[in-house]
N, C-alpha and C positions, 0 to 999 in steps of 0.2 A: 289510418282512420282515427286513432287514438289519439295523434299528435296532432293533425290538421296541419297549418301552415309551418309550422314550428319543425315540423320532417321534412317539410319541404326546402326548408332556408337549411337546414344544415344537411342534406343532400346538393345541392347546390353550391352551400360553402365547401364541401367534401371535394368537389368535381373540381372549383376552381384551385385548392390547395391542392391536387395532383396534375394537373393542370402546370401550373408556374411551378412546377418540382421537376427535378431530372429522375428519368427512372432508375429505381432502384437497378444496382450494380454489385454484386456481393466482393469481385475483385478488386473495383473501387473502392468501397469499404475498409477491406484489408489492406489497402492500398496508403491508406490515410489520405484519401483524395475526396471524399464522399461520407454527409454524415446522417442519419435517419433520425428523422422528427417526427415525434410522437407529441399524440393532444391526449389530454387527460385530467383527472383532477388528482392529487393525493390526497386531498383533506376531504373529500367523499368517494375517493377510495375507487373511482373510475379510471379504468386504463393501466393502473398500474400489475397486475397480471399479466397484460401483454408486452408493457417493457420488461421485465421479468423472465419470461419465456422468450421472447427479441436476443435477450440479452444471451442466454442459454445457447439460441441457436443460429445467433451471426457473431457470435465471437469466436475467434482463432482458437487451436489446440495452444496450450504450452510450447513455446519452442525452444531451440537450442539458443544460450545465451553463452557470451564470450567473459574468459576470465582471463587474469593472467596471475602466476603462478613462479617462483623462483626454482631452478635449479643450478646446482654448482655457483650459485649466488648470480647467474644469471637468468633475468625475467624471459620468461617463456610465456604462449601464449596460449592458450586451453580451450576447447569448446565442452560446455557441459548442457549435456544433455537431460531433459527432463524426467526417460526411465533409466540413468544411470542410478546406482545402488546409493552411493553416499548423501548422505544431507547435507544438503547448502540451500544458503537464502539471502537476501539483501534487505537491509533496513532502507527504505525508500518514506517515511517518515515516523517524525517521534511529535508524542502528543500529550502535553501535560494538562492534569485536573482534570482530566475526564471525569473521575467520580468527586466531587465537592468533600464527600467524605473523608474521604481518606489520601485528597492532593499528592493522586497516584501520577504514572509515568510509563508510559504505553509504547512500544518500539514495535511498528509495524513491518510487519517480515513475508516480503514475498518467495514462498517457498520455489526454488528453481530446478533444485532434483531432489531425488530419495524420498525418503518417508519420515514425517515427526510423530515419534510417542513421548508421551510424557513420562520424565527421570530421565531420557538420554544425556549421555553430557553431550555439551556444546562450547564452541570454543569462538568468541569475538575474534579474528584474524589479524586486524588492524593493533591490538596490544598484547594477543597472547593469551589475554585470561579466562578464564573458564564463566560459562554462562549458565546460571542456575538462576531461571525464572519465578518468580513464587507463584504466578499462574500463567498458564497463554490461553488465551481465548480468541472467539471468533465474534463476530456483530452485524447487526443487520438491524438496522433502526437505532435506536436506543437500546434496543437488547442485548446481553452479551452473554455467549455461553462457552462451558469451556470445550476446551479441546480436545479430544482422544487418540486422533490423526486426522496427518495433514501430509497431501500431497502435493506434485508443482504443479505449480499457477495457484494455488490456492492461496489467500492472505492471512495470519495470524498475526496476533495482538501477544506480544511478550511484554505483563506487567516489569518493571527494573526499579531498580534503584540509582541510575547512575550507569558514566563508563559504556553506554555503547552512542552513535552518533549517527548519521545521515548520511548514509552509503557503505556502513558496514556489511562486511561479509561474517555470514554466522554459518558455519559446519561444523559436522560433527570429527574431522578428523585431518581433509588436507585440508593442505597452506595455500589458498588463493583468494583472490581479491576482483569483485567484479566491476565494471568500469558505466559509464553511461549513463551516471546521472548528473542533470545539470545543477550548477550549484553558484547562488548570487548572491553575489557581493550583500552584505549588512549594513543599512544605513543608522546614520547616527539620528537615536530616539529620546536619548537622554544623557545627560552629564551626572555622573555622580560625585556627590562630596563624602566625604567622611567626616566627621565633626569627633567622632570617637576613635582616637590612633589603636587604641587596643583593642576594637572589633577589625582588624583587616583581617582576621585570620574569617572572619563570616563572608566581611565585602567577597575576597577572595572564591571562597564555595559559592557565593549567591550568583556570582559573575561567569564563575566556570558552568554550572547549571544552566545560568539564561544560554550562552553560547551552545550548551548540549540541545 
């Protein structure tokens, strides 16, 4: 009564968008065959509570991810499980200047097993060297807040300085390496010249950086 025609046209439009849609199929879903479309607004803030909750309760558990692993110098091949004990995780992307301030350097770490608290050590796989964050955080919008623990499937944010890369493996102890992400080719975006022979040692760092 309140709406008058204006309920009427978006019940209607309602009926026709389930209507031309396939019904929902939760296996499909996890299937990667089927994806669920939501109307909403986020700039007044409608709907978005229910992708939110959506999201909470048609997403998969954590599951088992594959590694591989050396022994006697030959690669072996690992399943690790998301309540096994040790910490591990995979950088699945790195994100520079997040904060303008302080043209920070963000290594996004999806956690796969064990537990992270902050001061654990941690160990980059791929060179060996020890990983001492100066903060890991979490986000959700523009917000970022820190970290206290994190379990798998959950994503954190490792501020860096450098030295880690796009598909690293980060644990706290063994030696493995996880596989399955895709990774394309870099197209040519610019030429650089040097006009200054005795800045190659910056060109140098500036170029290894863009590459990280």
């Amino acid at each position: 009564a309140r709406f008058g025609k204006a309920y009427d046209d978006a019940i209607e439009s309602m009926e026709l968008a389930v209507g031309a849609s396939i019904a929902w199929d939760h296996q499909e879903f996890l299937a990667a065959r089927l994806t669920p479309v939501f109307f909403g607004s986020g700039v007044n803030n409608f709907g978005v509570m229910e992708v939110l909750n959506a999201v909470v309760d048609m997403s998969p558990p954590p599951g088992a991810r594959i590694a591989y692993t050396e022994v006697n110098r030959q690669r072996e091949q690992k399943t690790i499980h998301p309540e096994d004990k040790g910490f591990s995780g995979v950088v699945f992307k790195v994100q520079a200047n997040m904060d303008a301030n302080h043209r920070d350097r963000i290594a996004f770490v999806r956690v796969a097993s064990g537990r992270y608290q902050p001061g654990m050590k941690m160990k980059v796989q791929r060179t060996g060297k020890e990983l001492r964050p100066t903060s890991v955080v979490t986000f959700m919008s523009q917000r970022r807040e820190a970290v206290d623990e994190a379990y798998a499937g959950d994503i954190i944010g490792f501020t860096i300085h450098g030295g880690v890369q796009l598909g690293d493996s980060i644990t706290d102890g063994p030696a493995l390496q996880f596989t399955g992400l895709p990774f394309f080719a870099p197209e040519l975006f610019m030429t650089v010249v040097l006009k200054n022979p005795l800045r190659s040692k910056q060109l140098q760092q500036g170029l290894m950086e863009l590459g990280e």
